[in-house]
N, C-alpha and C positions, 0 to 999 in steps of 0.2 A: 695356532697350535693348541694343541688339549691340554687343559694346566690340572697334572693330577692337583695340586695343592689347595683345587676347590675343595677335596673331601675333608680337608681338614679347616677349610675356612667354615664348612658346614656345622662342623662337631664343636667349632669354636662360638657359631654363632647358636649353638643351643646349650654351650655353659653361657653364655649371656643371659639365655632366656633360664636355665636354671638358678643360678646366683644373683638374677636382680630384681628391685620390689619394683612395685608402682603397679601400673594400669595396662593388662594386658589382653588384648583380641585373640579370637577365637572365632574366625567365621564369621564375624559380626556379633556375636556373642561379649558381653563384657561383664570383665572377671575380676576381682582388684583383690588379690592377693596381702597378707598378714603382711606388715613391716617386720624386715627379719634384720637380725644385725647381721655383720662378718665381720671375719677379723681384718681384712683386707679392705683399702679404698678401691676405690672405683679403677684411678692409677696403678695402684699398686696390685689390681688382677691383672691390667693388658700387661703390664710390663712379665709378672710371672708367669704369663700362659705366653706373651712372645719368647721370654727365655727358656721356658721346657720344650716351646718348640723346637725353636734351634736344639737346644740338648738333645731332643728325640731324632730331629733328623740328622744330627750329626756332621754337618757340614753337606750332606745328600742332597742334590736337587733332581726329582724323580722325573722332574721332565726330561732331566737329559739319561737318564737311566732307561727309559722305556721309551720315549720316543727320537731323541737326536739319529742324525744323520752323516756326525761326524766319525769319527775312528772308535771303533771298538775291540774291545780286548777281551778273555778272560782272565780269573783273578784263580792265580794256585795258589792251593795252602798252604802255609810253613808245612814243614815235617814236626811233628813229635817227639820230643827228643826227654826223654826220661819223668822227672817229676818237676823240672821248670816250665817247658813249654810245653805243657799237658794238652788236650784236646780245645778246652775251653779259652786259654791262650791262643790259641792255632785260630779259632775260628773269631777271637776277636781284634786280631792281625790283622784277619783278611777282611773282616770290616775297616780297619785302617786303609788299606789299600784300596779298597772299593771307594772309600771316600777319596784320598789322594787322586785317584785318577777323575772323579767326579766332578772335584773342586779343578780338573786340569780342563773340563770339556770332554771327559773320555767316557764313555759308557762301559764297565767294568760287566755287568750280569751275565754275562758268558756265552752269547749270542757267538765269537767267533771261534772257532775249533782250532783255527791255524796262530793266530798269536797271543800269546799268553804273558801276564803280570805276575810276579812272584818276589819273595827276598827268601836269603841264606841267613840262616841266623848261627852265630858265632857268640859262646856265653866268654867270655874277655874278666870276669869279676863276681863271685858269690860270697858274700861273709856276712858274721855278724859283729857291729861295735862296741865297743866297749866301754859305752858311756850308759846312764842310767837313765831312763827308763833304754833297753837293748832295741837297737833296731839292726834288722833284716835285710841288707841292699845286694843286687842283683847288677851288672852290665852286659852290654851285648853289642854288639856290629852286626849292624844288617843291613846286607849286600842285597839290594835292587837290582832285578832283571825284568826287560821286555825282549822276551824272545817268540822265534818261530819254535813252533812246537814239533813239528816234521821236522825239521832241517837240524836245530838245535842250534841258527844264529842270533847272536845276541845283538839286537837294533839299539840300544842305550844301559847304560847301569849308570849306580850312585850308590855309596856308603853313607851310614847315618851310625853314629854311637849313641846309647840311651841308658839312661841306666834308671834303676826305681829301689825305692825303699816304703819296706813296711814293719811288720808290728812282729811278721812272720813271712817265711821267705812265697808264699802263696802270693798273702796281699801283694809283696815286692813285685813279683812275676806282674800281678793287675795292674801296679802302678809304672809300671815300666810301659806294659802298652798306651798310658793315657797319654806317656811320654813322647812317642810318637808323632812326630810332626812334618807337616807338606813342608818341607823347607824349601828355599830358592835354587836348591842342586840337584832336588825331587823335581822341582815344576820342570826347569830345563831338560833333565833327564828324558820325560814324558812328551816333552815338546820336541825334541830328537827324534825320538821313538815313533812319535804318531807322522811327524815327514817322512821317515823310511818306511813306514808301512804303508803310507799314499803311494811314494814310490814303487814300492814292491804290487802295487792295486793296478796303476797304470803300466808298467812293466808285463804285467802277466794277463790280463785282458782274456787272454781264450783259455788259460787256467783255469779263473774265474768262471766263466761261462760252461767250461769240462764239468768244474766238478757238482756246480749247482744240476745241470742236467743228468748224469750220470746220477747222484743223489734220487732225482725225481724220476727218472727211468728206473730204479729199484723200488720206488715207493716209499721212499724213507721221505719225506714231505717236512716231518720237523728237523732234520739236518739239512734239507736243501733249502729253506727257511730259512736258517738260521746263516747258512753260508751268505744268500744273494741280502739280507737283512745287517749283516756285518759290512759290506761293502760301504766306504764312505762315501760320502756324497763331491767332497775334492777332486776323488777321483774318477774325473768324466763319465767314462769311456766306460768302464765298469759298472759304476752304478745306473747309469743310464739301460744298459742291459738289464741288470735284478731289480732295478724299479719296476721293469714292462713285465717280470714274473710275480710278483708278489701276490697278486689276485688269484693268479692261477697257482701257487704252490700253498696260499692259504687256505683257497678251498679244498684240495687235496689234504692239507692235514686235518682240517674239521671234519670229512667224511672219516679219514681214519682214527680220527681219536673221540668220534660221533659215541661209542658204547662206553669207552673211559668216562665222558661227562657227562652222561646219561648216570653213570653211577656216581659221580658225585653230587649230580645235582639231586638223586633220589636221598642223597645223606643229608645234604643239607637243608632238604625241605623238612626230614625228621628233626632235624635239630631244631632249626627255626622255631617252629611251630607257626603261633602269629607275628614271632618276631622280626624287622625289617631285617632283611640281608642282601645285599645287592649281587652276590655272586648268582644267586639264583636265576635272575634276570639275567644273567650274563652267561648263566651255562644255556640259556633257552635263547639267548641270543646267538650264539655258537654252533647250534646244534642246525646241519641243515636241513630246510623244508624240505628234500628229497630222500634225507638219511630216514630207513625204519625207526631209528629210536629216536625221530622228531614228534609221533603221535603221543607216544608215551611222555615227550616232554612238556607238552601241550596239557594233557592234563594234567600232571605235577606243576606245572606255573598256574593253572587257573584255582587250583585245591589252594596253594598259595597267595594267591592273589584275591581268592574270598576270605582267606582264614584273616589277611591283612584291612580288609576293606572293614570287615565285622568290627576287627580288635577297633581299628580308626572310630567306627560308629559308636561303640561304646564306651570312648573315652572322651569322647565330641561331647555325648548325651551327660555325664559326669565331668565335663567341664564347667559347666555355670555354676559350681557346688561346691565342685572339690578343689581345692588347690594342688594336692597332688599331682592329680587326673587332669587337671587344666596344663601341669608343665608337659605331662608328658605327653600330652595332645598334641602342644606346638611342637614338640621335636619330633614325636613320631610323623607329625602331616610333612615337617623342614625334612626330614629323610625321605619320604616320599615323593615329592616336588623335584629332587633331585636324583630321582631314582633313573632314569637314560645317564644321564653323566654318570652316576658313580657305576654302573651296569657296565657303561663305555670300558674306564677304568680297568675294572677288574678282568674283563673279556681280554685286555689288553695285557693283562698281567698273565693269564692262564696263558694266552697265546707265546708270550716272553719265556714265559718257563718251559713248555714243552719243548721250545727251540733250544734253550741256554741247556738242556739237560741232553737234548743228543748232541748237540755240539761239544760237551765234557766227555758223552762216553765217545767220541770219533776222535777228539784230540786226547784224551788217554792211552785210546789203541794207536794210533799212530806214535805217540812217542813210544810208546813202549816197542812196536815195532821196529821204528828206526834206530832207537838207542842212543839218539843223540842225544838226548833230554839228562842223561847221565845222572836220573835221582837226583837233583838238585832242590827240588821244590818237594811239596807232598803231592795231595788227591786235586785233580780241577774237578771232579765230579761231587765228591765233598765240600767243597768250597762253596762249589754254589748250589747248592741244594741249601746249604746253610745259610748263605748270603739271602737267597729270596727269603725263607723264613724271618731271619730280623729286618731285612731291609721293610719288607711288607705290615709287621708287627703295628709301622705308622699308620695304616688304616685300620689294623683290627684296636687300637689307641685311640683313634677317631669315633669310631662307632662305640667305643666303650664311653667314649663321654659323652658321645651324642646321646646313649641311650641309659643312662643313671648308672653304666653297671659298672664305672670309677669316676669316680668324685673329683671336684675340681681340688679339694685342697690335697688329696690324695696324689692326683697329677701333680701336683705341684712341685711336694716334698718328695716323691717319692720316682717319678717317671726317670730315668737315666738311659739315654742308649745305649744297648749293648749289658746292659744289666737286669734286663724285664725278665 
């Protein structure tokens, strides 16, 4: 299995090589570096850079986020409800729930149109005490659903009461979400919910089959994606079908979304400049050798890939001198030695997103269609457009330490998820 968590074992092994003295290679080249103090022992960085990790990811493990095979869901937003659960509340809920079902086994990124995660939130308490220094406390109930989004069946729920206090009823609102926990009535809930969804997988078989084809007979290629890519792997019969399409509705959406990444990758070669970036690698990985705007990509990866080779030559040639120049040698070449894998990665993530994003506007239209959905939750289209942007933040946190432009003791005191 592809373990995203190399990129961050990468980023971690070039604060090593930025934060420690001694005698360091280069090629063969040998460099020995000034003894520099820190405030921190040797112990006391792995323990801080394993604890920001975990903080950063959040309980998230990205392998079962992008590539598990078990039951997946999308994740809807709270609704908005005045000046408590504001936007920024909303969208850090549904990273709660992204993780709950993560930490269940579940793939929450929104890959499937038809069953969706959500809670009701009920404000139950707002006041302020009456003791000195005043503090600000908030409660709430919130009512858990996994439902079908067409139909508007509810496959499991669970209540949870939370409540937060702060300085002002804002922070309150913040600390109420930190409050939030997988409890033992959540896990169970989830674990109801994802048997009736096997159920409902194996049950419906030419469903299944209907709407992924019907999808790829329109050309919608990232919703029939996203449908035979949702099917778990429990159930047989089903997945056994959209496993045998996956080739053939991947390549349908890389021809179609061939000029989409042809403009992003012309953006982000401007941005780059000689900087490493592995999306780039990843949009030229994407782009097919048959698509028109594969020639064009071809020379934006090799304009790319000289501007990279240069920067490497000139900081190779300024390694036996400089100590600077000597760190950022070995991280810039540690980035590039890994550059297929993190390439891998990210192609995998564009590909995730373009599916999790028509899969939100097909399960939007359809509830709203059906009506069954009765307003109960917010946006699934919001949710996860929002969800991939912090979910993903842990690689663009990677490559920021890999490449100087945040500091390990910066990481340290400062990285929080859900707060960057």
């Amino acid at each position: 299995m592809k373990r995203i968590y190399n990129i961050i074992g990468v980023a971690l092994m070039a604060v090593a090589i930025m934060s420690c003295g001694g005698q360091q290679k280069s090629e063969g080249k040998k460099f020995a570096p000034k003894e520099r103090e820190s405030a921190l022992t040797d112990s006391e960085r792995k323990a801080a850079i394993a604890q920001k990790k975990a903080e950063l990811l959040g309980g998230l493990n990205l392998d079962t986020l992008l590539y598990s095979h078990g039951v997946k869901f999308s994740i809807v937003q709270p609704k908005v409800q005045g000046e408590d659960i504001t936007q920024d509340i909303a969208d850090r809920i549904s990273m709660k729930l992204l993780q709950m079902a993560c930490q269940n086994g579940i793939s929450g990124l929104g890959e499937n149109p038809k069953f969706v995660f959500g809670t009701e939130i009920a404000q139950t308490g707002r006041a302020a005490t009456g003791t000195a220094p005043q503090k600000m406390t908030v409660q709430y109930q919130l009512t858990y659903k996994v439902m079908n989004a067409v139909t508007g069946d509810v496959y499991a729920t669970a209540t949870q009461d939370v409540m937060g206090v702060g300085s002002s009823f804002v922070e309150a609102n913040q600390n109420f979400v930190k409050e939030i926990k997988n409890t033992p009535e959540i896990q169970k809930m989830l674990q109801t919910a994802s048997e009736r969804i096997i159920d409902w997988y194996n049950k419906n078989v030419q469903t299944v089959k209907n709407e992924i084809e019907t999808a790829a007979g329109k050309g919608d290629y990232d919703l029939a994606l996203a449908l035979a890519s949702s099917v778990p792997q429990q159930a047989t019969a089903a997945y056994q079908y959209a496993s045998s399409k996956m080739g053939e509705l991947t390549k349908g959406l890389m021809h179609k979304k061939a000029a989409d990444m042809l403009g992003e990758m012309t953006a982000a070669v401007a941005s780059a400049g000689d900087d490493f970036d592995p999306s780039i690698g990843a949009y030229f990985k994407l782009i097919p050798t048959d698509a028109p705007e594969h020639a064009k990509a071809q020379e934006l990866y090799n304009k790319y890939a000289q501007q990279c080779k240069e920067r490497r030559a000139a900081l190779e040639a300024k390694a036996e001198k400089d100590e600077a120049a000597a760190r950022e040698f070995e991280k810039f070449k540690m980035m590039q030695d890994h550059e297929t894998e993190l390439a891998e990665i990210e192609a995998d993530k564009i590909k995730s997103k373009y599916a999790s994003l028509a899969s939100a506007k097909a399960a939007e239209a359809k509830a709203k269609a059906s009506q069954k959905r009765g307003g109960l939750f917010g946006s699934i289209g919001d949710a996860i457009s929002g969800t991939f942007d912090r979910v993903f933040k842990v690689a663009d946190v990677a490559g920021a330490l890999a490449t100087d432009k945040l500091g390990l003791q910066e990481y340290v005191e400062k990285v929080e998820f859900g707060d960057m």
